[in-house]
C-alpha positions in Angstrom: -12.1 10.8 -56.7 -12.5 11.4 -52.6 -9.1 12.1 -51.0 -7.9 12.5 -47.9 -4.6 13.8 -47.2 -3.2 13.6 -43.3 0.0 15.8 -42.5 1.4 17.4 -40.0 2.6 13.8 -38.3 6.6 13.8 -36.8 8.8 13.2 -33.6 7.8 15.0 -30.5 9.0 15.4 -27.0 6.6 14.5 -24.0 4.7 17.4 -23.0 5.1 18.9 -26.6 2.5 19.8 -29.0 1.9 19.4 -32.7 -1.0 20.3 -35.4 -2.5 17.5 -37.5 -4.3 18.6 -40.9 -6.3 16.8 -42.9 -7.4 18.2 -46.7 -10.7 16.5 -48.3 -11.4 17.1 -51.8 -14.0 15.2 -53.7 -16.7 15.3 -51.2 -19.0 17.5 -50.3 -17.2 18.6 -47.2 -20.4 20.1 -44.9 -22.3 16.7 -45.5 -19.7 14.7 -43.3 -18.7 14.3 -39.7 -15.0 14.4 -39.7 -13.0 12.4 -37.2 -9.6 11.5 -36.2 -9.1 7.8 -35.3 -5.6 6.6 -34.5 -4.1 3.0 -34.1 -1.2 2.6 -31.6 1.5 -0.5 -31.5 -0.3 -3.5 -31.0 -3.5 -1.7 -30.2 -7.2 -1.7 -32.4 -7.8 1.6 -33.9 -9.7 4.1 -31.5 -11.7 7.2 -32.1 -9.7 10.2 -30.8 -12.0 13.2 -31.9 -15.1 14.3 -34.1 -16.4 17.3 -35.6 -19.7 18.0 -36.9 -21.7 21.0 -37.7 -21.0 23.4 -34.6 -20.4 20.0 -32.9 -17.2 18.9 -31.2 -16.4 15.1 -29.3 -13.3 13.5 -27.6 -12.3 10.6 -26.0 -11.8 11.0 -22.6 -7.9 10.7 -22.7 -7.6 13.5 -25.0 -10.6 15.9 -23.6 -8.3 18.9 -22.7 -5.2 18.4 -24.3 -6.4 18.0 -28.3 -8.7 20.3 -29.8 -10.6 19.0 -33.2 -11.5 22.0 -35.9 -12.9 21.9 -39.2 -12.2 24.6 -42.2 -15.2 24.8 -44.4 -13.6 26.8 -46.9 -10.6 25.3 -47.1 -12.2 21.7 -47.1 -9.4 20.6 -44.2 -9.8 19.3 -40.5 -7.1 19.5 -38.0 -6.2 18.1 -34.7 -4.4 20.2 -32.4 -2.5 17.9 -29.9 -0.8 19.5 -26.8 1.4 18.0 -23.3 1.6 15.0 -25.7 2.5 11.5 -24.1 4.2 8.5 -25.2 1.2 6.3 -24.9 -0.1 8.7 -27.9 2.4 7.4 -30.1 0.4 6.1 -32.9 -0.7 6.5 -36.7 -3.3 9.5 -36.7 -5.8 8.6 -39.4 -8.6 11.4 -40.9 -12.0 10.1 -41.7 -14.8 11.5 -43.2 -18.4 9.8 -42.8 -21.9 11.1 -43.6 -24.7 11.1 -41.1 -26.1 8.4 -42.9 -23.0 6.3 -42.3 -23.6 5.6 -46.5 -20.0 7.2 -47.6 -17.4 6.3 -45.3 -13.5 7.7 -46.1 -10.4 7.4 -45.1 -6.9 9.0 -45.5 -3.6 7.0 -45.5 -2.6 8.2 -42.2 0.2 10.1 -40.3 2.6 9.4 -38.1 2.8 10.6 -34.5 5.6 9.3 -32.3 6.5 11.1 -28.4 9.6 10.2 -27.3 12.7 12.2 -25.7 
């Protein structure tokens, strides 16, 4: 059974930083791209970061600030998030595709909410 487990999620000031993790088990980990999508109030879900073999990607609003990294050994993919803003109050969701796009996966999501 593939699973996808998100923590890390919580209540943040602006300008503060947390650490997203995501654990996979049941997959092959190395054969999948991992990304972090996340779907704001009222917004569609957008990609926020990706991680491939020696590969990184980010949307532009995050290039800088969050930093996507993958443990191989550990199976797990995090999302470090710094000078967080309120506009990236969202659910953070982990995803876990192969190249092929054939096996798609998704975790339950976190919770990420920047507010004083």
């Amino acid at each position: 059974q593939v699973q996808l487990v998100e923590s890390g999620g919580g209540l943040v000031q602006p300008g503060g930083s947390l650490r997203l993790s995501c654990a996979a088990s049941g997959i092959s980990f190395s054969d999948y791209v991992m990304r972090w999508y996340r779907t704001a109030p009222g917004k569609p879900r957008e990609w926020v970061a990706s991680i491939s073999d020696g590969a990184t990607g980010y949307a532009d609003s995050e290039e800088g600030r969050f930093t996507i990294s993958r443990d191989s050994a550990k199976n797990t993919v995090s999302l470090q998030m710094n000078s967080l803003k309120s506009e990236d109050t969202a659910v953070y969701y982990c995803n876990a595709m192969t190249m092929t796009a054939d096996r798609n996966y998704w975790g339950q999501g976190t919770q990420v909410t920047v507010s004083s």
